[in-house]
Structure formats: structure tokens, C-alpha cells
C-alpha positions as CSV (number, residue, x, y, z in Angstrom):
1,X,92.8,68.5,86.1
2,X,95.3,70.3,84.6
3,X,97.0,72.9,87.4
4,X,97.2,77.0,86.4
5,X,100.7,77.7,85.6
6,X,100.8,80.7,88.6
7,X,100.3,77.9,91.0
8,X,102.5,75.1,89.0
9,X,105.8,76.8,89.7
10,X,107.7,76.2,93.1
11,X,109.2,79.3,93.6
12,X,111.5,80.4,96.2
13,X,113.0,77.1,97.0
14,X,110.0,76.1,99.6
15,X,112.3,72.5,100.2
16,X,115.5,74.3,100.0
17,X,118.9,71.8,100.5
18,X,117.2,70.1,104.1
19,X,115.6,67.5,102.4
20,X,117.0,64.4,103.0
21,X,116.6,60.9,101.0
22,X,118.1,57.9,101.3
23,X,118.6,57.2,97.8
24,X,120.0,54.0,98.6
25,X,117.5,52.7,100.8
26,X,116.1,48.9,100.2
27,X,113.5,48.4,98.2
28,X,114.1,52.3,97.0
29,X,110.9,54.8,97.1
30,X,110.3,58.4,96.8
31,X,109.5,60.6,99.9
32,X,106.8,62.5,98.4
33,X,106.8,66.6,98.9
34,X,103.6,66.5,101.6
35,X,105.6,63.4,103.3
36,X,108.4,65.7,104.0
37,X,106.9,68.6,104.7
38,X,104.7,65.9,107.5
39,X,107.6,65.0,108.9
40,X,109.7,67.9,109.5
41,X,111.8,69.4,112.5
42,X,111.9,72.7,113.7
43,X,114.6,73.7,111.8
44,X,112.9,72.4,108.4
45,X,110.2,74.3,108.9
46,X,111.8,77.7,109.5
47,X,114.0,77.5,106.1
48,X,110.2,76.4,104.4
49,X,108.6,79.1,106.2
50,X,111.7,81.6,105.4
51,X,111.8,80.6,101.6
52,X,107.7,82.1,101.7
53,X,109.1,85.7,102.5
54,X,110.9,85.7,98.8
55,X,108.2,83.9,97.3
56,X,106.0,87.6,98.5
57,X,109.5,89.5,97.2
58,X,109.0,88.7,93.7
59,X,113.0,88.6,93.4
60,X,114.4,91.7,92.4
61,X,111.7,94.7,90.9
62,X,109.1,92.5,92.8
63,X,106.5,93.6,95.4
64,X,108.7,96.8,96.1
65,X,108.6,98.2,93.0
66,X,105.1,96.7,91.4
67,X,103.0,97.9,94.9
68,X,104.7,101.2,94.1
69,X,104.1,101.8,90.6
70,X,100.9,101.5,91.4
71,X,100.0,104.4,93.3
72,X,100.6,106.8,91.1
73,X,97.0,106.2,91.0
74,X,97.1,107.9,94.3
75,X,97.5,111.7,95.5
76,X,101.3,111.4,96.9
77,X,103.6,110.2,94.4
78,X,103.5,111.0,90.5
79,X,105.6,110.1,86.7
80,X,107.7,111.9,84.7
81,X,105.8,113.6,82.3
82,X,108.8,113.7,80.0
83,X,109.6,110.4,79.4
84,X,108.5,109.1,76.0
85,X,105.8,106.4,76.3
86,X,105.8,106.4,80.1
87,X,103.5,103.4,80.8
88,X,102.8,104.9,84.7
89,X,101.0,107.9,82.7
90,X,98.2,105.5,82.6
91,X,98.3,105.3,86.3
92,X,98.1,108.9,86.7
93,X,95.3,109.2,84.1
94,X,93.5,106.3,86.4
95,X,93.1,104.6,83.0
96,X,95.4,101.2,83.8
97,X,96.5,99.1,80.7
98,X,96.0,95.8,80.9
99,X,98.6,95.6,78.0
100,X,101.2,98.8,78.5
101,X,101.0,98.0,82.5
102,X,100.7,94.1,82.0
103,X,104.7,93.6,83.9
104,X,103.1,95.0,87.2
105,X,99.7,92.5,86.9
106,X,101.8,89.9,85.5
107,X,103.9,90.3,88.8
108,X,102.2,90.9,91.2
109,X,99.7,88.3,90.5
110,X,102.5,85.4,90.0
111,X,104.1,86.3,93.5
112,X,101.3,86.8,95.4
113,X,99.8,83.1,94.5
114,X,102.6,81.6,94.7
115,X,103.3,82.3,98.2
116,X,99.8,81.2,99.0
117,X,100.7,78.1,97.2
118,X,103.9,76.7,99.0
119,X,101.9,78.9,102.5
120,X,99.0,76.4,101.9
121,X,101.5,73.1,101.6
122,X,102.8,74.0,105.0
123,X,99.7,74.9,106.6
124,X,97.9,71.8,105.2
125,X,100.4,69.4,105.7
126,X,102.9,70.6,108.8
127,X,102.3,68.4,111.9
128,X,104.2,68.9,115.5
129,X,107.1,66.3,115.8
130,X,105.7,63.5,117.5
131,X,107.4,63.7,121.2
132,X,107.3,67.2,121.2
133,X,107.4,69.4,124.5
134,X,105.3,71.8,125.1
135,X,107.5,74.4,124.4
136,X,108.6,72.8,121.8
137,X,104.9,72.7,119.9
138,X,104.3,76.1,121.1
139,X,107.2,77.1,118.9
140,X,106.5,75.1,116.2
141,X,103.3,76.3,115.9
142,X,104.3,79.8,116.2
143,X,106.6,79.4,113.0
144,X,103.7,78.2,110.9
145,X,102.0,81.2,112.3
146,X,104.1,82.8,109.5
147,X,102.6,81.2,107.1
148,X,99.2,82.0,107.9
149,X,100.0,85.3,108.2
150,X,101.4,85.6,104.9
151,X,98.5,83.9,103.2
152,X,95.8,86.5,104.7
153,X,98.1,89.2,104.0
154,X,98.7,87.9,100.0
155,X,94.8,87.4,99.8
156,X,94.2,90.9,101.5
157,X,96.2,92.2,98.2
158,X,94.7,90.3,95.6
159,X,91.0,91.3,96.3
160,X,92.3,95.2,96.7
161,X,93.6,95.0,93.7
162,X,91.8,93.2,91.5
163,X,88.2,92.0,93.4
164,X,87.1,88.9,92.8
165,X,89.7,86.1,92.6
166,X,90.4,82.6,92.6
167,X,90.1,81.0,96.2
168,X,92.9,78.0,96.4
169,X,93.2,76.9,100.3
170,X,94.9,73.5,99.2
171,X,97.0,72.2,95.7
172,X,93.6,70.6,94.6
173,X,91.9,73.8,94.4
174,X,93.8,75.2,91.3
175,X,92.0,74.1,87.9
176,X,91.8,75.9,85.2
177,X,88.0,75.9,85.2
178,X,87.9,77.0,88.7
179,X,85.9,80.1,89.7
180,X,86.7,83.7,90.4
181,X,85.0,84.0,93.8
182,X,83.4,87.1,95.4
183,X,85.4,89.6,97.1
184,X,83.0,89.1,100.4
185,X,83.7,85.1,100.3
186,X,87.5,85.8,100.0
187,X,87.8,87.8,103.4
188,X,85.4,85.6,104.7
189,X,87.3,82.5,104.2
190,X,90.3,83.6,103.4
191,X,91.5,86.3,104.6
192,X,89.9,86.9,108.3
193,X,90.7,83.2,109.0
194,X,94.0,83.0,108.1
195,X,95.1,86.5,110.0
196,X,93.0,85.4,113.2
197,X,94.9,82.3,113.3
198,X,98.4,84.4,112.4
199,X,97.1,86.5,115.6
200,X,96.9,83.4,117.8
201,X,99.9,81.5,116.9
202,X,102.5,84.3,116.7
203,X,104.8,85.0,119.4
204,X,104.9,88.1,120.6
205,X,108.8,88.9,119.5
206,X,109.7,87.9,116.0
207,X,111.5,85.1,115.4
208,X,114.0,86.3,113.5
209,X,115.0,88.8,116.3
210,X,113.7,91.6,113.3
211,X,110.8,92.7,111.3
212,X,111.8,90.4,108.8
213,X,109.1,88.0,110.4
214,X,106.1,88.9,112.1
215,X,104.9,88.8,115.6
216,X,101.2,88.9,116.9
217,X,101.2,92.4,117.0
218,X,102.5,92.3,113.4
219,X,98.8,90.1,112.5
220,X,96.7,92.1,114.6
221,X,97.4,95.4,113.2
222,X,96.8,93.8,110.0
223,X,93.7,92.4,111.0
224,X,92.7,95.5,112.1
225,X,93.6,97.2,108.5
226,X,91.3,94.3,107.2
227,X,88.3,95.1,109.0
228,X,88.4,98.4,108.4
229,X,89.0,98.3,104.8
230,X,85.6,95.8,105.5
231,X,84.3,98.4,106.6
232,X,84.6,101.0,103.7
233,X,84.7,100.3,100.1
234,X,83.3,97.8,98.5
235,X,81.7,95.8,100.8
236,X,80.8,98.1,103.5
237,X,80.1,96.4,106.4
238,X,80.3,99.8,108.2
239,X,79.9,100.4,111.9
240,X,80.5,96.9,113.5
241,X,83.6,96.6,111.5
242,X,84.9,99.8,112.5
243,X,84.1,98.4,116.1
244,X,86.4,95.4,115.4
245,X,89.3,97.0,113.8
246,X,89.3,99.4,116.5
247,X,89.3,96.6,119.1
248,X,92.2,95.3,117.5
249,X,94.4,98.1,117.1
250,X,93.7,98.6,120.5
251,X,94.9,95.4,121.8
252,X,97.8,95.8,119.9
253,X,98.6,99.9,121.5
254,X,97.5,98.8,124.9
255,X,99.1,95.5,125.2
256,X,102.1,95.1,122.9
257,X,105.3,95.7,124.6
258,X,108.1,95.1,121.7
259,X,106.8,97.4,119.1
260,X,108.2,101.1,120.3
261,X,108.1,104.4,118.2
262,X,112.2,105.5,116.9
263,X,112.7,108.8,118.7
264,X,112.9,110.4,115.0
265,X,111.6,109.9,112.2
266,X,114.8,109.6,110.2
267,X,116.4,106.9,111.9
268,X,114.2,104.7,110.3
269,X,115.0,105.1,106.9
270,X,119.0,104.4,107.5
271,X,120.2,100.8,106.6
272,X,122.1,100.8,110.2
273,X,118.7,101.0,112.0
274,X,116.4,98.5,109.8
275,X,116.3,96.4,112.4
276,X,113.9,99.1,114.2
277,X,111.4,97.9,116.4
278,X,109.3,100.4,115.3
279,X,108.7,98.0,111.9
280,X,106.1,95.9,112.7
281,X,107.1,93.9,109.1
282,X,108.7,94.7,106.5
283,X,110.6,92.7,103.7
284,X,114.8,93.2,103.9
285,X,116.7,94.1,101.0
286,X,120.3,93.4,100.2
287,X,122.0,95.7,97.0
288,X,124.9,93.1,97.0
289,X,121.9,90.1,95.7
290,X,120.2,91.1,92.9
291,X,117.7,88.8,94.0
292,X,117.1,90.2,96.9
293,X,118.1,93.9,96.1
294,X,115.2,96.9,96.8
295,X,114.1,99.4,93.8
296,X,115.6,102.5,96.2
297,X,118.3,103.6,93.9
298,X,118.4,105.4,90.5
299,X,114.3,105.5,90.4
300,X,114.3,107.7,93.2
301,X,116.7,110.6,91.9
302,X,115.8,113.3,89.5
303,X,116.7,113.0,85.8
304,X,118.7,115.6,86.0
305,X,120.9,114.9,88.7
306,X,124.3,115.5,88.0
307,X,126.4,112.9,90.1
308,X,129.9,111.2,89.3
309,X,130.4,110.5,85.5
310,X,127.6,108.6,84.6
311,X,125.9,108.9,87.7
312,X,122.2,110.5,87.1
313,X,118.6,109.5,88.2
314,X,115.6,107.7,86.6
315,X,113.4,109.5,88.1
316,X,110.9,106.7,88.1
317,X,108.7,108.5,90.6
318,X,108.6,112.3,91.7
319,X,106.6,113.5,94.5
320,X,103.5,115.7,93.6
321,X,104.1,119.4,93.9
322,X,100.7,119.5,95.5
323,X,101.6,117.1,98.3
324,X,104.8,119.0,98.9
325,X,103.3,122.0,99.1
326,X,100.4,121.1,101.3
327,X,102.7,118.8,103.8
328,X,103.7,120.3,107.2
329,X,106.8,122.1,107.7
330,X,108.2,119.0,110.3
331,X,110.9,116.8,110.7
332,X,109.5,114.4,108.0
333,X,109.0,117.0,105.2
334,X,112.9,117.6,105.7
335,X,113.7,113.9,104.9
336,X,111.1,112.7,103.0
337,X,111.5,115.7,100.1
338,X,114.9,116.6,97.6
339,X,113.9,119.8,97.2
340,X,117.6,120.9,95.2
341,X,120.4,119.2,93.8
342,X,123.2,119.4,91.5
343,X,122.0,119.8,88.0
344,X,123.0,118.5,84.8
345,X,120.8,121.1,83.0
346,X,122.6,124.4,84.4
347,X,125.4,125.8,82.8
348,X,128.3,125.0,83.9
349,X,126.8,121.6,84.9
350,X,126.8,120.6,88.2
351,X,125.3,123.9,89.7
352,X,122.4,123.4,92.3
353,X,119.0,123.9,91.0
354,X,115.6,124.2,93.4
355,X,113.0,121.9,92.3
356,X,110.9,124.4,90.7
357,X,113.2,125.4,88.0
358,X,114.2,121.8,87.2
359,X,113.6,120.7,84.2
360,X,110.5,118.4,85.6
361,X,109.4,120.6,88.0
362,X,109.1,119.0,90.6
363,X,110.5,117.5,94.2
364,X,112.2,114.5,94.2
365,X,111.6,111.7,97.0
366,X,114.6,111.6,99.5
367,X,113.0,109.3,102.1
368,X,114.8,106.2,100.7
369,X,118.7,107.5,99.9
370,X,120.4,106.2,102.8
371,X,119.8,102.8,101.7
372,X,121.9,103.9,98.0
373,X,124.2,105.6,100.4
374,X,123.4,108.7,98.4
375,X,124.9,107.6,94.9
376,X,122.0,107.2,92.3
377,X,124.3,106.5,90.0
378,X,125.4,103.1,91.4
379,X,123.1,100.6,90.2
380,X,119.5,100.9,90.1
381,X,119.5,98.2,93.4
382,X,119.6,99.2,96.7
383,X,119.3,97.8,100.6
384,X,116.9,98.8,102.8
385,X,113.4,97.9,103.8
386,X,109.8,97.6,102.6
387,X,107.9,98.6,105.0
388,X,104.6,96.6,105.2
389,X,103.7,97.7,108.9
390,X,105.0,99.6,111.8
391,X,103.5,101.4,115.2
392,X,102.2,104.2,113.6
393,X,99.6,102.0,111.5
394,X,98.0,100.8,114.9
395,X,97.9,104.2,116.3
396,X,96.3,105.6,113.2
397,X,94.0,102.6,112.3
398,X,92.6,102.8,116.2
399,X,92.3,107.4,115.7
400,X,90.1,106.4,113.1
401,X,88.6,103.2,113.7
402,X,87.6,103.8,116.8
403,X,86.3,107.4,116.2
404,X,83.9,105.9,113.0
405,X,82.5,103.3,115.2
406,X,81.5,105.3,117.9
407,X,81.3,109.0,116.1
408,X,83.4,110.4,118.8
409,X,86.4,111.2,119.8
410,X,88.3,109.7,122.8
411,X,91.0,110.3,124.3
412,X,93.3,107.5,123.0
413,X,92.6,108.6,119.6
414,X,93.7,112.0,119.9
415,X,96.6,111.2,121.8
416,X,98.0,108.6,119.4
417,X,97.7,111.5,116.4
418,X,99.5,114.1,118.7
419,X,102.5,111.5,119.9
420,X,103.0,110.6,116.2
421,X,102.9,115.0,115.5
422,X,105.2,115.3,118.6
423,X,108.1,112.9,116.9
424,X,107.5,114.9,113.8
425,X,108.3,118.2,115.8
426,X,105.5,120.0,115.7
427,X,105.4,121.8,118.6
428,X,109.4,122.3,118.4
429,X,108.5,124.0,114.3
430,X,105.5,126.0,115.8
431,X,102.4,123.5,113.9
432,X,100.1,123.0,116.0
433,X,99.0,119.6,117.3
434,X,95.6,118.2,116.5
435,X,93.2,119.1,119.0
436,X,89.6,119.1,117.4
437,X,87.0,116.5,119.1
438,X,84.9,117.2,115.5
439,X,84.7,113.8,114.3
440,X,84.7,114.8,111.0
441,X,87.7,117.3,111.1
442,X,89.5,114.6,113.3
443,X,89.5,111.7,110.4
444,X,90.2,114.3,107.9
445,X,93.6,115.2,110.0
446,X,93.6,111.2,110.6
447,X,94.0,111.1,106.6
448,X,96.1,114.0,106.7
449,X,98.4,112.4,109.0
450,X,98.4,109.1,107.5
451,X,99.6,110.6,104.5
452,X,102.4,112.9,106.0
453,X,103.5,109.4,108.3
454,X,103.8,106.8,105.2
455,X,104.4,109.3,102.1
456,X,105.6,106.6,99.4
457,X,105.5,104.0,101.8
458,X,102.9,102.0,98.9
459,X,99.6,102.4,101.7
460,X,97.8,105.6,100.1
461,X,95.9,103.9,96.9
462,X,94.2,101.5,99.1
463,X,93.1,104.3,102.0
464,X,91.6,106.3,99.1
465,X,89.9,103.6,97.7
466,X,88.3,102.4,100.9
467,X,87.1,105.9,102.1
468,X,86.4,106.9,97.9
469,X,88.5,109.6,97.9
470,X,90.1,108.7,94.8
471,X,87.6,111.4,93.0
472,X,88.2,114.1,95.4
473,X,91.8,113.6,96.0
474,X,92.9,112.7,92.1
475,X,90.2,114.8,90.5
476,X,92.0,115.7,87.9
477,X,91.8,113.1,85.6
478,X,88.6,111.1,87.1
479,X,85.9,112.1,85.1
480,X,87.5,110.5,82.3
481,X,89.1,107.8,83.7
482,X,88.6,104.4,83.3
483,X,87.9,103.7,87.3
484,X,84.8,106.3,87.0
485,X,83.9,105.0,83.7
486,X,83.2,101.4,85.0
487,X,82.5,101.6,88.8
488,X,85.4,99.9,90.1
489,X,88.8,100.4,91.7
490,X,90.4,97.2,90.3
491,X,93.4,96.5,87.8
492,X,93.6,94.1,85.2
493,X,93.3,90.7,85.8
494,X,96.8,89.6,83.5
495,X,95.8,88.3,80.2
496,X,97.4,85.0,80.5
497,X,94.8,84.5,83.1
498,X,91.8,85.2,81.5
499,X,93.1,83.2,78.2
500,X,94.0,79.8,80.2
501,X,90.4,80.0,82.5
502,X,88.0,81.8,80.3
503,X,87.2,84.4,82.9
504,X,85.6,87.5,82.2
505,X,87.7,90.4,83.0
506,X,87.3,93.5,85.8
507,X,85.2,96.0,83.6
508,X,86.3,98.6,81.4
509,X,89.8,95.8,80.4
């Protein structure tokens, strides 16, 4: 059968330079790829299981810039309105284009399957050395851990963003006449699997000594995100998956002892303190690769930010003026927001200008500027982190896990909200800490919080979705949009999909 072209392409280098052939061997042969990958060491493995981490990049403008774009759809971040022909209009219109926004589905799609392609090869063919210890296999095992994680967490993103979806678990899957399969049957064989087994195999400190590999605690608050979003839109399963994911954030606050909360808030976010235990897992950027570089620099300024020269913004993204405005007065708000700056549109240039008489109008997003070292005008690259998971996502998964499964409050819950309001400095800025035991008022601060905690941080689209708040939270335009139009929450699958299986697009593309 004649392989799809996403799952042709070996990307990332899975082999890397540690393969090793005798080319003059007698009679000659050919160590095929699953023969290698059978026989390797410890060492072999880690560079495979390494290369998988770029294969979920994307390379530069990958996963950190297409998960972005993407929620504009969302309540929290928002386009500029002034740039001609701005594609992420369609994002704020919740009207996606399967041809103006095809780069992002193009992307997104390619990476994502190709790191469950070379994650499959290892987890289908990697076998402990023979003669290993038992320490030995325990590490070994924990390594292809990785892999397993990454393949329930690439799965977990494909069927939130576009439903159903091919299921490929080995090389011989992929066909071109192969089948989108139901959302339910992904998680079910898929996605729960493969993060349960990440959950059992992973060590409980990462292996690279930072969040640029997981650890159990990593998998389990992931696996808790999963059940919950089981829980809630579109399959919900409801209260015995609420029960689950609360189980397992729980684990994960009452037993994990790596994992600690930065004493503020903005040490996170500076390049010298990436390596944060705080970050459960995030991807690591480099500005001096552009391979490897993060989307933190010019698209992050205003347009009319008057730097050095030529330096200016992109202005890519702007935060909402609604969010701004309704966010606490904390610690956060101070960091996350550029509220003024020096203008290029005052006269003499250069003067500072507040947000509101900019010539967008509205508040730039600051969270990330450390990593650009403050110069927008650079490059458009930058270091820093992605930030896939870190403590807070426990705390905030079990506050409303557990309170949906049991329609109370406890104690645990409302203590994990108030430690995460207490970093912010709530009490220290006069806000009050949440105190309601109203179940309902509690997950609407749970929300709340949740927004305030990862503002831009590419998590808020798929909260709304889950809990359908897109319609109450982006009202706007829903009425009109596409997502209300055809009952659905999905994007595009990309054209060159549908034209090489025959499959019948997500509705309304």
C-alpha cells in the first residue's frame, strides 16, 4: 500500500549519527531501521527518543507559534485589526479557513504525526539490552516512557483539534485508504493507553535534569487533563471522569516531590530560570538555532513600538482589552501586560504612549520579553520555553475535577486556588482570596484563575471548548460563525489530506 506522505518523512533525525554499519562486513547486508532500533543501547535510545522532542517542535514557527495562532479563537489573546488581509481575523470571527489558515493545519498536522510515527518505531520495536541489570532495564524503560508520553500527548492534540482522525499505532497502519476513526476510539486506544503507560514508566525526576523531558508527574497531570476534557465536550463521559482526573491530579499534588511552585511568578518567564521546577514540560528554545528558535520576539511587540533604528514590533498577537481590564490587579497582571511604550506614532517619535491611545488600542503581551532580552527589533526568534505543563495545571485540574465529581467543595480544592492567589499577591494588593464553598461560583473562579495563571500560555481554546464556553465567552462573533453554524469545535482537516484519502471533511470546510 502506498504510505501518506505525513507519515513518509523521517523527520527530526530519529537515527541521528549512532548508527553504526559495517559496510565492509563479509558477505555485506543491510541492518534494517527496526533492526537497529531492536538492538540499541542506552545511549541510542536517548538521542532516538531526544530527536521525537523536535519532531513535536515543528522546527522554527512550529508548535509555538501554530498552537498559538490558534486561540485567537479564544477570549485572552486577539489580531491586529489593522493589518491588511490578516488571516488570524478568521480566528477571531470563529470562521477558520481551510485555505487563508491552511500553514497552521498544514503544520500542525505534519508534526504532530510525525512524532507519532518515529514514537511508534521505538515503542514497537525497542527491546532491553539482553544482560541488562535491573537498574539498567528500569532505566531503559523509563526513556521509552518518553515516547509514550509523547504519542498520547500528540493524539490528545489531534482529536481537540480536528475530531476524528487517522489511528496509526505501527508503520503498517498508514494507507491512503485508511479510516478517520471516532474521537471516542482515539482516547480509547490511543490516547489513555499510551499516557497510562507514560505514567508507569517515567521516573519521577526528568532525565534530562529539566522540563525538557517529562517525568511521571509530567504524564499524570496530563492524564488528568485528558479525562477531564473526557469528561466535558464532546464525548461527555461526565461524573466518573471527573472522578478519575481528579484522582490523578491528586496523586500527582499529594505525592510528587520534584515539581515545586517558583516563589514569583516572574521568575518563570526569564531565560536564566527555564530550567524551573515548577515546569512540569515544556519544549526549550534557542534564538541562536533557527531551528530551534521560539516565536517570542517581534510578534509580541506593538506595531508601533519605537525601538533602535529599525527596531519595531509585529504585533502578531495583542491581548484583549476585555481580559486586561477584567484581570486582577496582582503580580501577574504587572508582567504579563505592556500597558505603554515608546511610540513611533507621537510626535517627536519615541514619546511614551499608554495603550489606549495607541494606534491599535490595545495592551501588548509582555509575559515573554525576557527571552528577546527586551529588543523586538532583533529578529523575530527568540529563547525561552513553551510551556506545555507546570504545578499550577495539577492544582487547578484537581479545584475543579474534584469539585465536578463530587459537587462540593473540599478543602484541597480551595487551598490549591488560594496558594496559587497567594504567589500572585493577593492579599499583599488587597484582592481577596477565594473563599466561596458554592460549587458553581468556585469553578467559575477555577476558570477565572486558570485564565489569569496561563494568559497566552496556548491552554484557553481547549478549556472553552470542553466546558462550551466558547459562546458565552467569544459572543461576539458566534452567532455567525462557522463553529455555531455546523456544531463543532474542529479546524480544517489540511487539504492535501482530504485530496490523497478521499475523506470527507469536518463540517462547514
Amino acid at each position: 500500500m502506498k504510505k501518506l506522505t505525513y507519515l513518509a518523512t523521517l523527520a527530526g533525525g530519529l537515527l541521528l549519527a549512532t548508527s553504526c554499519v559495517d559496510l565492509d562486513q563479509e558477505p555485506q547486508s543491510f541492518i534494517t531501521e527496526e533492526d537497529y532500533i531492536a538492538n540499541m543501547d542506552q545511549s541510542a535510545l536517548e538521542s532516538a527518543v531526544t530527536a521525537l522532542y523536535r519532531d513535536l517542535w515543528g522546527s522554527n514557527y512550529g508548535f509555538n507559534c501554530r498552537v498559538q495562532r490558534i486561540q485567537v479563537c479564544a477570549d485572552e489573546i486577539v489580531h491586529r485589526a489593522a493589518k491588511a488581509g490578516n488571516e488570524l481575523a478568521n480566528y477571531d470571527r470563529l470562521s477558520p479557513s481551510i485555505s487563508a489558515n491552511t500553514a497552521d493545519f498544514d503544520q500542525s498536522w505534519a508534526f504532530f504525526y510525525t512524532t507519532i510515527a518515529n514514537a511508534n518505531k521505538l515503542i514497537n520495536n525497542a527491546k532491553v539490552p539482553e544482560g541488562a541489570t535491573a537498574e539498567e532495564t528500569t532505566k531503559f524503560n523509563a526513556t521509552l516512557g518518553e515516547a509514550y508520553f509523547l504519542r498520547g500527548l500528540c493524539y490528545f492534540y489531534l482529536v481537540r483539534m480536528y475530531g476524528d482522525v487517522p489511528l496509526v499505532m505501527s508503520q503498517d497502519d498508514a494507507a491512503t485508504n485508511m479510516p478517520r476513526i471516532s474521537v471516542q476510539e482515539i482516547y480509547d486506544t490511543a490516547i489513555v493507553p499510551s499516557m497510562t503507560t507514560a505514567v508507569e514508566l517515567l521516573p519521577d525526576e526528568p532525565r534530562a535534569g529539566n522540563s525538557s523531558t517529562p517525568t511521571k508527574w509530567a504524564a499524570e497531570t496530563c492524564l488528568a487533563d485528558i479525562y477531564i476534557t473526557m469528561a466535558g465536550w464532546p464525548l461527555n463521559r461526565g461524573q466518573e471522569y471527573y472522578t478519575l482526573a481528579a484522582n490523578a491530579a491528586k496523586d500527582v499534588l499529594d505525592n510528587n516531590h520534584y515539581h515545586q511552585l517558583e516563589d514569583n511568578y516572574s521568575d518563570l518567564w526569564m531565560e536564566s530560570n527555564k530550567n524551573s521546577s515548577e515546569f512540569m514540560f515544556c519544549l526549550h528554545h534557542s534564538s541562536s538555532s533557527n531551528s530551534m528558535a521560539s516565536n517570542y520576539g517581534k510578534s509580541y511587540y506593538p506595531a508601533d513600538y519605537d525601538g533602535q533604528g529599525s527596531d519595531t514590533g509585529w504585533a502578531d498577537y495583542y491581548a484583549r482589552a476585555e481580559k486586561f481590564n477584567e484581570y486582577p490587579n496582582d503580580e501577574r497582571k504587572e508582567w504579563n501586560f505592556m500597558t505603554e511604550w515608546p511610540s513611533t506614532s507621537t510626535n517627536p517619535a519615541g514619546q511614551t504612549i499608554q495603550w489606549q491611545d495607541s494606534p491599535d488600542g490595545l495592551p501588548a503581551i509582555s509575559k515573554y520579553y525576557n527571552y528577546d532580552h527586551g529588543r523586538p527589533g532583533q529578529r523575530a526568534q527568540a529563547d525561552g520555553v513553551t510551556s506545555i505543563y507546570r504545578l499550577p495545571d495539577a492544582m487547578l485540574l484537581y479545584a475543579e475535577a474534584s469539585t465536578r465529581a463530587t459537587g462540593s467543595v473540599d478543602n484541597q480544592a480551595l487551598e490549591a486556588v488560594q496558594d496559587i492567589q497567594r504567589r500572585a499577591k493577593y492579599e499583599g494588593r488587597g484582592i481577596a482570596l477565594t473563599t466561596t464553598t458554592d460549587p458553581q461560583a468556585f469553578l467559575e473562579a477555577v476558570s477565572d484563575e486558570r485564565s489569569y495563571e496561563f494568559f497566552a500560555e496556548m491552554r484557553r481554546w481547549f478549556e472553552l471548548v470542553r466546558t462550551e464556553q466558547v459562546s458565552v465567552k467569544h459572543s461576539e462573533y458566534w452567532s455567525n460563525s462557522l463553529f455555531n453554524a455546523n456544531g463543532h469545535y474542529y479546524f480544517p482537516i489540511p487539504s492535501q489530506q482530504i485530496l490523497l484519502t478521499g475523506w470527507t471533511n469536518n463540517a462547514g470546510y
